[in-house]
C-alpha positions as CSV (number, residue, x, y, z in Angstrom):
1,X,39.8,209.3,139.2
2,X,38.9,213.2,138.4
3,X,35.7,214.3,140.2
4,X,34.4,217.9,140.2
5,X,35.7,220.1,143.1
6,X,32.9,223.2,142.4
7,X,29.6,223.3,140.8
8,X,27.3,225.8,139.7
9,X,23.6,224.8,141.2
10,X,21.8,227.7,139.9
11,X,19.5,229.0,139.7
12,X,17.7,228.7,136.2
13,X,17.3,231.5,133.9
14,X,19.5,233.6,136.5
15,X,23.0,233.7,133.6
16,X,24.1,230.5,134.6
17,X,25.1,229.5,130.9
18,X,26.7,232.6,130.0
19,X,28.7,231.6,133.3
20,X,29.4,228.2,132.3
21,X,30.6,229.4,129.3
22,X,33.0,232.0,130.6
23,X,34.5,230.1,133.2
24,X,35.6,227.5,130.6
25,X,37.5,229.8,129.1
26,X,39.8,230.4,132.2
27,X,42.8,228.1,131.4
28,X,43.0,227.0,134.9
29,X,39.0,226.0,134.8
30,X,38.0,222.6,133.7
31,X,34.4,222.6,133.1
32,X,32.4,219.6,132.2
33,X,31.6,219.8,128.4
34,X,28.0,218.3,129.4
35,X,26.2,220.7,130.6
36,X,23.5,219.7,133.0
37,X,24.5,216.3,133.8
38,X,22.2,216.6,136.1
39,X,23.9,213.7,138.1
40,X,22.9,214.4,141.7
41,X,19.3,215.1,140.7
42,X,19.1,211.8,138.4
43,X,21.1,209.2,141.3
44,X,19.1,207.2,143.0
45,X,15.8,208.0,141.4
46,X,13.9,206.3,138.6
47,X,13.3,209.5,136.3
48,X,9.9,209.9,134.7
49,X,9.7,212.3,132.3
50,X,6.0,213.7,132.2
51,X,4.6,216.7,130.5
52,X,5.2,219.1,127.1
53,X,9.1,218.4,125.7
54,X,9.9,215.9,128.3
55,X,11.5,213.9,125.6
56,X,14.4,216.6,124.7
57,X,15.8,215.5,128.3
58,X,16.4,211.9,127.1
59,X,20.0,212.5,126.5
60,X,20.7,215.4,128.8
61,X,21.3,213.9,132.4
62,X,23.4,211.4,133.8
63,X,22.6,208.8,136.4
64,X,25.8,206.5,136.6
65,X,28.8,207.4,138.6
66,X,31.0,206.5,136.5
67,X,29.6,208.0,133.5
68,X,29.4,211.2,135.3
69,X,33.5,211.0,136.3
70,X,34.1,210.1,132.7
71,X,32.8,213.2,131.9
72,X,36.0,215.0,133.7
73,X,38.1,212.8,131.7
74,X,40.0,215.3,129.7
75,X,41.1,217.3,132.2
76,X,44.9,218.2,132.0
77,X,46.1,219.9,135.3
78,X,43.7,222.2,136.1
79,X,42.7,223.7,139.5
80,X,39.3,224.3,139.3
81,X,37.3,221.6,137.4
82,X,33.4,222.0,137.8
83,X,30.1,221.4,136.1
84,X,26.7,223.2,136.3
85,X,23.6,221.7,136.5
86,X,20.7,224.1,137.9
87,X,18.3,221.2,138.9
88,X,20.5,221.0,141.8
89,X,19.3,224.4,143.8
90,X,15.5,223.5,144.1
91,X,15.7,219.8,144.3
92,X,15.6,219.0,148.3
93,X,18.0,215.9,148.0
94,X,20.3,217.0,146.2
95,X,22.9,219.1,148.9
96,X,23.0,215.4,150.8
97,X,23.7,213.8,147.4
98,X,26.5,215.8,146.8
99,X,27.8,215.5,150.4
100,X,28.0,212.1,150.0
101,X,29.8,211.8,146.9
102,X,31.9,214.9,147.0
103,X,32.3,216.4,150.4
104,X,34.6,219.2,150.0
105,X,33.3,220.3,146.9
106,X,32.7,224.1,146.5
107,X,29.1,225.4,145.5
108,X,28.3,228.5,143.1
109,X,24.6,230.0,143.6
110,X,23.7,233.0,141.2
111,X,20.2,234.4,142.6
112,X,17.7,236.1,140.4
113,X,14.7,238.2,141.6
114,X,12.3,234.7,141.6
115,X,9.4,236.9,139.7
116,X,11.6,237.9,136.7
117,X,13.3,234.1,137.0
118,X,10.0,232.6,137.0
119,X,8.8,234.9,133.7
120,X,12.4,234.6,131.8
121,X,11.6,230.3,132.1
122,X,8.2,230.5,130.7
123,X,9.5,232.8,128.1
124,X,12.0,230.1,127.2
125,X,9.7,227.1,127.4
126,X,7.1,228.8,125.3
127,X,10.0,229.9,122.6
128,X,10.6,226.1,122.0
129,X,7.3,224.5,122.0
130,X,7.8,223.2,125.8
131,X,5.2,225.5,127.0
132,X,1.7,224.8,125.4
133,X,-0.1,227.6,127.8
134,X,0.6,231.0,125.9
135,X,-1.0,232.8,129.2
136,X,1.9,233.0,131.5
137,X,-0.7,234.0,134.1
138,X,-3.1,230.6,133.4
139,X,-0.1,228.8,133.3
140,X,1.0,229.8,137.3
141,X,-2.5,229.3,137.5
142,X,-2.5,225.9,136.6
143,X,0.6,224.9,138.6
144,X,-0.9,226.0,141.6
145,X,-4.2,224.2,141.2
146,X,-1.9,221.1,140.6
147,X,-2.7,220.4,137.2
148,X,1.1,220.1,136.0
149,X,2.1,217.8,138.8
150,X,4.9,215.8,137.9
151,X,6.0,217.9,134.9
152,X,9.7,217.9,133.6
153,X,9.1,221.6,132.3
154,X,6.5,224.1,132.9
155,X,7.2,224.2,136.8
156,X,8.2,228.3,137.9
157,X,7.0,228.6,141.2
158,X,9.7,226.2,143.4
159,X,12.9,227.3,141.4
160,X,12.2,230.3,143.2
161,X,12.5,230.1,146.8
162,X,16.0,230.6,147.5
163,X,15.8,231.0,151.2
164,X,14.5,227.2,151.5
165,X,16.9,226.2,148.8
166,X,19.8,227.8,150.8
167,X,19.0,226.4,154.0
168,X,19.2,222.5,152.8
169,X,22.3,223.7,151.9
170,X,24.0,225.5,154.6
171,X,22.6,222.4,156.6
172,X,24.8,220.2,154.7
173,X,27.9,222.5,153.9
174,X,30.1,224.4,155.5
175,X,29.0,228.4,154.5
176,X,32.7,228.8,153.0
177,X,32.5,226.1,150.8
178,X,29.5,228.9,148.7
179,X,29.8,230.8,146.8
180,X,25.9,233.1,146.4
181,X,25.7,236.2,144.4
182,X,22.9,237.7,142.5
183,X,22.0,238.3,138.8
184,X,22.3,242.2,138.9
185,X,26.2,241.5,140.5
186,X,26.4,240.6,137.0
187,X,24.4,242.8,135.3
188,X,26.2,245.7,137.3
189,X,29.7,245.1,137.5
190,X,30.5,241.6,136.1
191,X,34.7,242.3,136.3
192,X,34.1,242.6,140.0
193,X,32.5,239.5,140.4
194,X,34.4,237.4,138.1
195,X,37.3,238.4,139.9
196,X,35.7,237.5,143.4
197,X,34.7,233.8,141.9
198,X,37.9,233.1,140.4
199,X,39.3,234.0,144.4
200,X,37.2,231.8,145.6
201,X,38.0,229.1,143.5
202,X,41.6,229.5,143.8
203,X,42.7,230.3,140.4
204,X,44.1,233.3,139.1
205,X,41.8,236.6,139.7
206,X,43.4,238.8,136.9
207,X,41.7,236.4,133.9
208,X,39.7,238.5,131.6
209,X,37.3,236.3,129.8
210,X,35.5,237.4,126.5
211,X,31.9,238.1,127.8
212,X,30.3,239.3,124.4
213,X,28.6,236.7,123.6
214,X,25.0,236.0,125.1
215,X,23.3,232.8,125.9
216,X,19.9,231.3,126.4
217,X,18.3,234.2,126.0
218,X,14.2,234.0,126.2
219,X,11.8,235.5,123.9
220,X,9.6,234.3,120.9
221,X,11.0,234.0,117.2
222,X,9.2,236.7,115.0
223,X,9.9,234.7,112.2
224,X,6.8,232.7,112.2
225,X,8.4,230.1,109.9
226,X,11.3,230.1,111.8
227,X,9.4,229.6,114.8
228,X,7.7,227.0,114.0
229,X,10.7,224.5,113.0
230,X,12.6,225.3,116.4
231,X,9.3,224.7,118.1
232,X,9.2,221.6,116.2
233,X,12.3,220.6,116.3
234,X,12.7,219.5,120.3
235,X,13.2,215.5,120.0
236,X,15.8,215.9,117.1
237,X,17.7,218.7,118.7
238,X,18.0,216.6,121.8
239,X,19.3,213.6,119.9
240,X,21.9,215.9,117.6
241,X,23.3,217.5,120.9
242,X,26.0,215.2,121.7
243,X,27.5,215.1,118.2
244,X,27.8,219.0,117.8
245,X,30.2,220.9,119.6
246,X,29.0,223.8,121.7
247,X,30.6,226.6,118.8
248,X,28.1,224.9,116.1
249,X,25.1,224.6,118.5
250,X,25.5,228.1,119.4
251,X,25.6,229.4,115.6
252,X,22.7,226.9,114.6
253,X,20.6,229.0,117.7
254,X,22.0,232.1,116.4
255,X,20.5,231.2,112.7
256,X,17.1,230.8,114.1
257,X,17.0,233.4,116.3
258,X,17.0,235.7,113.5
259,X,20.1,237.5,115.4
260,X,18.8,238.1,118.8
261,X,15.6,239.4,117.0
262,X,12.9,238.1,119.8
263,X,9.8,239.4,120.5
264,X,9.7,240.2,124.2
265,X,6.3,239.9,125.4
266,X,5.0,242.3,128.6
267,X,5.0,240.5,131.8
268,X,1.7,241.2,133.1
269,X,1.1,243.6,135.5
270,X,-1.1,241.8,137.6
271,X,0.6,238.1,137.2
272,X,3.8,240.4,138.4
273,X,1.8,242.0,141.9
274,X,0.7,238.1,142.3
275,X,3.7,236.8,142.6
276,X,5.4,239.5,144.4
277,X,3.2,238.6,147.3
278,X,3.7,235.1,146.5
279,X,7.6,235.1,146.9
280,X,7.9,238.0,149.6
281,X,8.5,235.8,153.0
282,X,10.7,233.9,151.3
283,X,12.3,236.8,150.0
284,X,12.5,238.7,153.4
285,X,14.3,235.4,154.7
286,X,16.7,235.5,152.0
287,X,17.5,239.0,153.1
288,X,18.4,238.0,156.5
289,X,19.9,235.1,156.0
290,X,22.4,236.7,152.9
291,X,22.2,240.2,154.5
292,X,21.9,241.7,151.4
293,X,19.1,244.6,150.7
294,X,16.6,242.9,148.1
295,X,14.2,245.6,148.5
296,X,14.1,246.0,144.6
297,X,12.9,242.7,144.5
298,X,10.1,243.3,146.7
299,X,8.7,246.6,144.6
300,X,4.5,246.5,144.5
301,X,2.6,246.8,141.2
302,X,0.5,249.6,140.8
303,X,-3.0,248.1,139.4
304,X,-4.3,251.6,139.4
């Protein structure tokens, strides 16, 4: 029996695809080729999808233990053999969840500034057709006054406060069995922090991985045609996913992203200053508690 002894648990939107993708190509990596089970998120719960594109998640989580350790199946000697599934950050059950089944495992957090994190999703949502709000600032507004409650997609404001997240955590785990670093470590200097991942999970350090290509990236097709198949297109890209392989997906994304050509809409001044002061005590907690200087995160707006 092969169970995972690392995952990556976030956060969303914060280049936890492109991370997914390039440890797989370390050949002492294993990493599940579902990503997102979403296995400690869907145990024990009866999952009801609610809200704009629930369907597309249909076929993209696991709740049955065995089905998730078949999903390791094809490892073949490797060290490190791990999955990703970003669900598991902000969902408060999940760090007892995995304690239960996997004790030792190790953990892998990558932290983005919660404002941009929370813009970067609804960028993606509304790209395919999962966001039907094209106001990002009505949209926050609506979450807040409740009117999305129970919603699969189209929720920004939890996934964003780390310090709680952490904390269920490092109430569960050992703080050596994490693994945090932020999205600008990889912005910045991603050699450095490849190598300090692949230290900490014990493989070898000197790997160079191909980074060029990017994933998941958010924006709106300018195609209009285009656009309006992929926004379209949810329920049977779901149902196609687990017949492609992840090389065909990615050119079949590619095609219909025009080559990377997204329209990248202003985030809103005032939406930004909003949520600045929404996220700050969380924010100043995460400071503390990773003793890291996220000052930059924490820059005011200027209305004038």
């Amino acid at each position: 029996m092969t169970v995972p002894n690392f995952i990556v648990i976030g956060a969303a939107k914060a280049g936890t695809t492109a991370l997914h993708y390039i440890l797989d190509q370390h050949p002492e990596i294993f990493m599940c080729p579902m990503k997102e089970p979403s296995f400690f998120w869907a145990y024990g719960q009866e999952v009801v999808l609610k809200g704009p594109g629930a369907e597309v998640l249909k076929h993209r989580y696991v709740n049955d233990w065995n089905q998730y350790l078949g999903l390791f199946s094809g490892t073949s000697g490797e060290k490190a053999i791990g999955e990703s599934s970003v669900r598991y950050l902000s969902y408060p059950p999940s760090p007892e969840m995995i304690h239960q089944f996997i004790p030792q495992v190790k953990l892998v957090a990558i932290l983005r500034n919660p404002v941009e994190r929370a813009f970067s999703s609804y960028m993606h949502y509304l790209r395919d057709g999962m966001e039907p709000c094209t106001d990002f600032g009505e949209a926050i507004q609506q979450e807040l006054r409740g009117e999305r409650q129970g919603w699969t997609f189209g929720l920004y404001l939890n996934q964003g406060m780390y310090h709680a997240a952490l904390q269920r955590y490092l109430q569960t785990f050992d703080r050596r069995q994490m693994y945090i670093a932020l999205y600008e470590d990889m912005q910045n200097n991603a050699e450095a922090l490849l190598h300090s991942l692949f230290a900490f999970l014990e493989v070898n350090e000197e790997f160079k991985p191909d980074m060029s290509q990017r994933h998941n990236v958010s924006g709106i097709i300018r195609n209009p045609f285009l656009r309006w198949i992929w926004t379209r297109s949810n329920g049977l890209r779901a149902a196609l996913r687990p017949l492609l392989t992840e090389r065909v997906r990615h050119a079949a994304f590619e095609w219909f992203m025009g080559g990377r050509d997204l329209e990248k809409p202003a985030f809103p001044d005032d939406v930004r200053s909003e949520l600045n002061a929404y996220y700050r005590q969380d924010i100043l907690r995460l400071q503390d508690l990773l003793q890291r200087d996220l000052s930059r995160w924490l820059e005011p707006i200027d209305l004038t």
